[in-house]
N, C-alpha and C positions, 0 to 999 in steps of 0.2 A: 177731556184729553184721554190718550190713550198711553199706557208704557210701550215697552220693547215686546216686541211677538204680540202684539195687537190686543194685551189684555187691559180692560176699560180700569179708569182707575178715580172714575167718578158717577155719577147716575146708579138707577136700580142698581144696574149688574155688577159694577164697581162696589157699593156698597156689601149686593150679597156675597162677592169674593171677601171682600177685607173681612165680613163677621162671618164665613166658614172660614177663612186661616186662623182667626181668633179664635174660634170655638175649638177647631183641631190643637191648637196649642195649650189653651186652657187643657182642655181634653186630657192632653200628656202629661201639665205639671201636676193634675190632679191622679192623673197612674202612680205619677214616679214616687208623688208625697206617700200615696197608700202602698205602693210596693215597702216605702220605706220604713213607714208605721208598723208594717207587717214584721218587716225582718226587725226591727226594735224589743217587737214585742216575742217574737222567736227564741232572739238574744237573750231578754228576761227571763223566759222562762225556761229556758235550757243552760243561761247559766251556774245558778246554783246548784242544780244537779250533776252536770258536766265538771263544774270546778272539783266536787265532790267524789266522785269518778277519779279524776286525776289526781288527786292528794291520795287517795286512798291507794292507788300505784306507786307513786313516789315513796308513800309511805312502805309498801311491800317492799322495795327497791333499797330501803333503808337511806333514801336519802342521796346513794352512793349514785356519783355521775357517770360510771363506767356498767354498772347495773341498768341503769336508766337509760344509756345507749345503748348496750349489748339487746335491750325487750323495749324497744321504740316500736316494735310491729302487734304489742300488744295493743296499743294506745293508742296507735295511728296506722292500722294495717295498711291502708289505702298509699301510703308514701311511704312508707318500707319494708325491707326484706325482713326472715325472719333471722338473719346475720348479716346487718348494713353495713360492716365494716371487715368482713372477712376475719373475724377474730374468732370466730369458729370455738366458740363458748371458752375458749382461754382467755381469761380477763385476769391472769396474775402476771403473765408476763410481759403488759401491755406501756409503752412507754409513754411517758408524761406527752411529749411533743404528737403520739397517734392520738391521744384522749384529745387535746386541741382540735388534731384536724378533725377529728369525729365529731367534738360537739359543736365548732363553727360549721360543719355541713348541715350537723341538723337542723341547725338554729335557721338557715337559709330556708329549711324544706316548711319550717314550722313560722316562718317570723310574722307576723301579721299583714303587712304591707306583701308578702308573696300568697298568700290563701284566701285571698278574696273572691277569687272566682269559685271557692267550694262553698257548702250551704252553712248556713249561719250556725246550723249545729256545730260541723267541722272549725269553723273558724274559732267558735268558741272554745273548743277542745287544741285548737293548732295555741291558741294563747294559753291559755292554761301550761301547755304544756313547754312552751317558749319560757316562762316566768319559772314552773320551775326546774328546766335544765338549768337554767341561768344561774337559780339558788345553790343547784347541787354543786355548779362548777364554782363557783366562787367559794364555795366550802373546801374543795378539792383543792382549790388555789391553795389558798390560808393552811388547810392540815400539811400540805408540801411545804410551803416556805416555811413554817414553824419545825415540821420535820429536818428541814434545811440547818434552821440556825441553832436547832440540837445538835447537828453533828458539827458544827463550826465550833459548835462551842468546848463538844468535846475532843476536838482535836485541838486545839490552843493547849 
């Protein structure tokens, strides 16, 4: 018998289409495994260095999440300015609700699931550096509400 567009789907020729499709397929899943293998082993070996790299900024930064926005072109030149947020190196007068929408933008530019299409070095460095804005900001959170129910307390 023959399929649709008169291609044989039995005898020699039928056989040798079906084992080159097979083969061309095989073909790909054996690319895609070794592509994969590849950037695995990329990932390993750039992450401890990279992690390492990034803590040791944070740690420059003290920690501070408004520090760690204001020099995101440090760390990540490629996706930011070298003043991402227009704050134009004034970081004392900057308000609680601007620190939010700064570090949810960043968090967008850096989140894992958005930096996939960069190289596995980048990706590594985008998380790193997602985990720890996340830390700084949750610090930020907590020293505010604690600063908070200080002054609640001393106004009672």
């Amino acid at each position: 018998g023959t399929r649709e567009g008169g291609v044989p789907t039995r005898g020699p020729k039928g056989n040798a289409l079906l084992q080159s499709r097979i083969f061309r397929r095989m073909q790909r899943l054996n690319d895609r495994k070794q592509k994969e293998e590849q950037e695995a082993q990329e990932r390993n070996d750039s992450s401890a260095a990279m992690a390492s790299h990034v803590k040791e900024w944070i740690q420059r930064h003290n920690k501070d999440v408004i520090k760690l926005l204001s020099h995101l072109d440090e760390i990540f030149p490629e996706s930011f300015d070298s003043d991402p947020f227009g704050w134009g190196g004034d970081t004392e007068s900057i308000t609680a609700s601007q620190v939010k929408k700064a570090f949810h933008r960043s968090l967008l530019k850096v989140h894992p699931d958005k930096v996939r299409e960069l190289t596995v070095v980048q990706q590594v460095r985008a998380e790193a550096v997602f985990e720890g804005l996340q830390k700084a900001y949750k610090s930020y959170v907590r020293r505010r509400e604690k600063a908070q129910r200080r002054t609640n307390a001393a106004t009672k």
